[in-house]
BANUGU-472211 format. One line per 3 residues: their letters; for each residue x, y, z of C-alpha. Coordinates in nm, 2 decimals, m for minus. Example, Ala and Ser with C-alpha at 12.3 -4.5 7.8 and 13.67 -1.06 7.14 Angstrom:
# residues 2
AS) 1.23/m0.45/0.78  1.37/m0.11/0.71
# end
This chain:
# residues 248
XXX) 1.22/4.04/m0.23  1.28/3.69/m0.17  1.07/3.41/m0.28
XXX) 0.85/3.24/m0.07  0.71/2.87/m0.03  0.44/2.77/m0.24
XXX) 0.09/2.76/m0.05  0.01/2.43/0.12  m0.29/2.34/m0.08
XXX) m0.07/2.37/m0.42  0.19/2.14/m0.21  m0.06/1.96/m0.15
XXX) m0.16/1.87/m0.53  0.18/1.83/m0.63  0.26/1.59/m0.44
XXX) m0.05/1.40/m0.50  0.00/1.43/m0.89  0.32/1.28/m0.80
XXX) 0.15/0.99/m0.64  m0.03/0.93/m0.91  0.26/0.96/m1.20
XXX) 0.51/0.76/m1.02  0.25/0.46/m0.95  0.18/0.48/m1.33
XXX) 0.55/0.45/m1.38  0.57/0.16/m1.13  0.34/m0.07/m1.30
XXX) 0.42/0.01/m1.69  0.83/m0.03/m1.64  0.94/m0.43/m1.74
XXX) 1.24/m0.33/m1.45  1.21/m0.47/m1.13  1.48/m0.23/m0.97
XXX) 1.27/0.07/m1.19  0.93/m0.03/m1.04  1.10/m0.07/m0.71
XXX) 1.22/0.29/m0.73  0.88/0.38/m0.80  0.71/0.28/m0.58
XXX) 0.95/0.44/m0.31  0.91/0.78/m0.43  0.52/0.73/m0.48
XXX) 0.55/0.64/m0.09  0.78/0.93/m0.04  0.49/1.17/m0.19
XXX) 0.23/0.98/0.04  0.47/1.03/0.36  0.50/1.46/0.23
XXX) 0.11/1.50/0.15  0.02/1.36/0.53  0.31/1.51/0.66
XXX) 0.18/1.86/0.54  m0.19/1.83/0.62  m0.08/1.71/0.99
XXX) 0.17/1.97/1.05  0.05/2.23/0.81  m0.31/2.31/0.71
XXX) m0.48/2.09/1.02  m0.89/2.04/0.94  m1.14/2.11/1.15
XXX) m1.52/2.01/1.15  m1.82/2.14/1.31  m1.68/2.11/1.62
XXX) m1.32/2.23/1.61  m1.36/2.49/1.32  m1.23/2.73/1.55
XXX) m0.92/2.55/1.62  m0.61/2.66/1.40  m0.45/2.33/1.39
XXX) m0.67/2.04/1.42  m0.46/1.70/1.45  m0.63/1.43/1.31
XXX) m0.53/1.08/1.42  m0.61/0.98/1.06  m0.35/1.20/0.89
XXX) m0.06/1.13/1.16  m0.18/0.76/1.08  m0.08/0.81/0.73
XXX) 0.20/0.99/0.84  0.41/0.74/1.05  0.23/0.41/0.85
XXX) 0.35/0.53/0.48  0.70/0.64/0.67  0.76/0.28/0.76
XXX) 0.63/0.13/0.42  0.92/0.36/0.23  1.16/0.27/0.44
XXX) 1.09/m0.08/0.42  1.11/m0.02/0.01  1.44/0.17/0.07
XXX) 1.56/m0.15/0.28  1.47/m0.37/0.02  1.63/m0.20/m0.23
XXX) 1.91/m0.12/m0.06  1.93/m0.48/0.12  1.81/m0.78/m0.20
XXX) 1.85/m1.02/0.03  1.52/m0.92/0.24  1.33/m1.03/m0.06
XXX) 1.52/m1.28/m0.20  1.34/m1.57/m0.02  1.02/m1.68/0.16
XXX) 1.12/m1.69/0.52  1.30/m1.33/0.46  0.96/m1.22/0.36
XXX) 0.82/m1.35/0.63  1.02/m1.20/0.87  1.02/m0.90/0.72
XXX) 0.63/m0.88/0.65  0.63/m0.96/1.08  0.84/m0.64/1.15
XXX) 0.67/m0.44/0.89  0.31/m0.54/1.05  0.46/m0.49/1.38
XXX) 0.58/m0.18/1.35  0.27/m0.03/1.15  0.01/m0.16/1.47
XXX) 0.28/0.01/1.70  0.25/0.35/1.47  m0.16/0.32/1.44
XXX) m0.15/0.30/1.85  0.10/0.58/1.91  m0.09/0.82/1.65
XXX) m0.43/0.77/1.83  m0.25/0.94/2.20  m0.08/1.20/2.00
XXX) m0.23/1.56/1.92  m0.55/1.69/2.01  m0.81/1.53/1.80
XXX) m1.01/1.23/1.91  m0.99/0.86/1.79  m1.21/0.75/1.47
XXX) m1.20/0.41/1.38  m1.12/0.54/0.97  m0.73/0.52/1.17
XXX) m0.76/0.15/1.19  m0.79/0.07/0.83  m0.45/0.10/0.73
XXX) m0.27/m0.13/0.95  m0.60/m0.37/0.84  m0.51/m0.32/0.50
XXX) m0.17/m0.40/0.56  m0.23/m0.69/0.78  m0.44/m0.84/0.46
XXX) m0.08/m0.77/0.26  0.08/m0.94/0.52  m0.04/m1.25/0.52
XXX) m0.04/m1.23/0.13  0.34/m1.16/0.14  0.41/m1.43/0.40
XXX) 0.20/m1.71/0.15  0.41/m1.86/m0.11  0.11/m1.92/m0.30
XXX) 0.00/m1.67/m0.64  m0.35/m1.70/m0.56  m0.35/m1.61/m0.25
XXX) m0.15/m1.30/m0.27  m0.33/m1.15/m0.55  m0.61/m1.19/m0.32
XXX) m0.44/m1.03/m0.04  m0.31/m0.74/m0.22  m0.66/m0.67/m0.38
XXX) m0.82/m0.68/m0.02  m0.49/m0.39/0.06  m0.64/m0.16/m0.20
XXX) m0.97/m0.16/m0.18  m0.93/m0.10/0.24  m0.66/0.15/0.15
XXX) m0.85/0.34/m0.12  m1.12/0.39/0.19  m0.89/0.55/0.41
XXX) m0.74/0.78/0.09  m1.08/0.87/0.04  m1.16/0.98/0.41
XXX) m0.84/1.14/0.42  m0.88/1.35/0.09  m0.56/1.17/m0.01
XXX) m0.62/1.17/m0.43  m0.31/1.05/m0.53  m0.30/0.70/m0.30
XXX) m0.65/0.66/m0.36  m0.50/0.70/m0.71  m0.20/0.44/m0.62
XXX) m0.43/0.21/m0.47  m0.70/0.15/m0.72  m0.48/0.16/m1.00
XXX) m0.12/m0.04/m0.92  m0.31/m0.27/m0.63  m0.63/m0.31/m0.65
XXX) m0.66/m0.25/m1.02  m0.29/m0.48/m1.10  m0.47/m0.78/m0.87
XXX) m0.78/m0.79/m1.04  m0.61/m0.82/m1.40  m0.36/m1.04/m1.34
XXX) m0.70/m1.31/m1.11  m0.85/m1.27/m1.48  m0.53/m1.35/m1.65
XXX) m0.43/m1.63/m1.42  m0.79/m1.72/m1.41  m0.80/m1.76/m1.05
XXX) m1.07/m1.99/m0.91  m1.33/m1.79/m0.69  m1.26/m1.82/m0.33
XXX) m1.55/m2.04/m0.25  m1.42/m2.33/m0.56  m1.31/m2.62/m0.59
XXX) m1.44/m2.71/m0.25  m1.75/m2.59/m0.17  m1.89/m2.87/m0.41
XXX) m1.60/m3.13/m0.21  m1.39/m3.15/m0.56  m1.01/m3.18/m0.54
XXX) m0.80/m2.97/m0.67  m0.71/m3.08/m0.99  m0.29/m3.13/m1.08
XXX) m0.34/m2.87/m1.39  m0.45/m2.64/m1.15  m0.18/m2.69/m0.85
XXX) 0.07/m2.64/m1.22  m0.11/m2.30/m1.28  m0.05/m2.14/m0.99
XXX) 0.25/m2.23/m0.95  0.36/m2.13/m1.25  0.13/m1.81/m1.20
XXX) 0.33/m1.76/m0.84  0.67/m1.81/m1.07  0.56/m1.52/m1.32
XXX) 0.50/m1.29/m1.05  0.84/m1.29/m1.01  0.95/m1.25/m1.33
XXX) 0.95/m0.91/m1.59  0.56/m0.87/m1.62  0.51/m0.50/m1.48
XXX) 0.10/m0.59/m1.36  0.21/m0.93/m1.22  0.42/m0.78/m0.92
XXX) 0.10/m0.65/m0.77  0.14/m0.90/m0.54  0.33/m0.74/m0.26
XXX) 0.30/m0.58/0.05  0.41/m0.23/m0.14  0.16/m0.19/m0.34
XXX) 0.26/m0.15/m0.22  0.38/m0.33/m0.27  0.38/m0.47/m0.57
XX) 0.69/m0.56/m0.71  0.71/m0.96/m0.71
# end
């Protein structure tokens, strides 16, 4: 008698426990190579949870329930967008160079975005389920990280990146995906929103909606915020496109 696979729902778990552990891991190790590594394997789980609810169990609703395998556009979404963000991860890794500079993060933030918008279209013509707009936030999400990753300023990233959670814990949620809801609130969302308090980031509507300048000490603070986010501190590389991406 020869062993057989586990069931797709306990799959299904482990992979999002996974999720969850190695985006723990990712923001509590002082390594940037570590947290890197991470994060790739938290994206890897991502990529296998989708990859089995698309190929695997299908969902149906009211209207499909008799269908054996309903395609979503949401979970093939997930599928090809979370692909693309752990290669990109692998590349960097693989490739320091890519990250080593602002105009290589620029370029690469373009071909990332590129690519995921390309992904989000092909995914709404493929399969047999129709298009729901819960597709779109992801490549939103990521178009918010984009912009974050391509700004050489702290302040704005954090921002960014905080915006990529909160969209991406939406689309987790609709797509019963725990463990990057998990990932999102926690090493994005949750990382950006410590490290505004610890920088003590200025609300986006100050200094100028009362015509004020922005003051010299300020300008030093965020620069020296921007230059920390590169340094050791775990929470402080929330702001990247990873976290996704967070390993500045």
């Amino acid at each position: 008698m020869t062993a057989g696979w586990p069931p797709p729902w306990a799959l299904i778990i482990a992979f999002q426990v996974f999720t969850a552990s190695a985006s723990i891991g990712r923001i509590t190790t002082p390594y940037y190579i570590v947290s890197r590594a991470c994060n790739a394997l938290a994206l890897g789980a991502v990529v296998a949870d989708f990859a089995i609810k698309y190929f695997v169990t299908g969902r149906g609703d009211d209207l499909t329930s008799g269908i054996e395998f309903t395609h979503r556009a949401d979970d093939l979404t997930g599928l090809l967008l979370f692909s693309a963000l752990a290669l990109r991860t692998l590349l960097i890794l693989c490739i320091g160079s890519l990250d080593r500079s602002l105009l290589a993060r620029r370029i690469t933030c373009a071909v990332t975005f590129a690519v995921c918008v390309a992904c989000t279209i092909a995914a709404q013509y493929i399969g047999i389920y129709p298009f729901r707009l819960v597709a779109l936030l992801p490549a939103i999400g990521i178009g918010f990280a984009c912009l974050g990753e391509a700004s050489d300023d702290g302040v704005v990233r954090r921002r960014s990146i905080l915006a990529l959670g909160c969209i991406l814990a939406v689309f987790a949620f609709e797509t019963s995906a725990w463990g990057l809801m998990f990932k999102n609130l926690l090493s994005d969302a949750g990382a950006s929103a410590y490290n505004m308090l610890r920088y003590r980031d200025p609300p986006p509507w100050a200094p100028f909606s009362r015509g004020q300048a922005v003051r010299n000490d300020v300008m030093a603070g965020e620069r020296q915020g921007s230059t920390e986010l590169l340094a050791e501190t775990p929470l402080s590389r929330s702001a990247d496109l990873d976290g996704a991406l967070a390993e500045h």
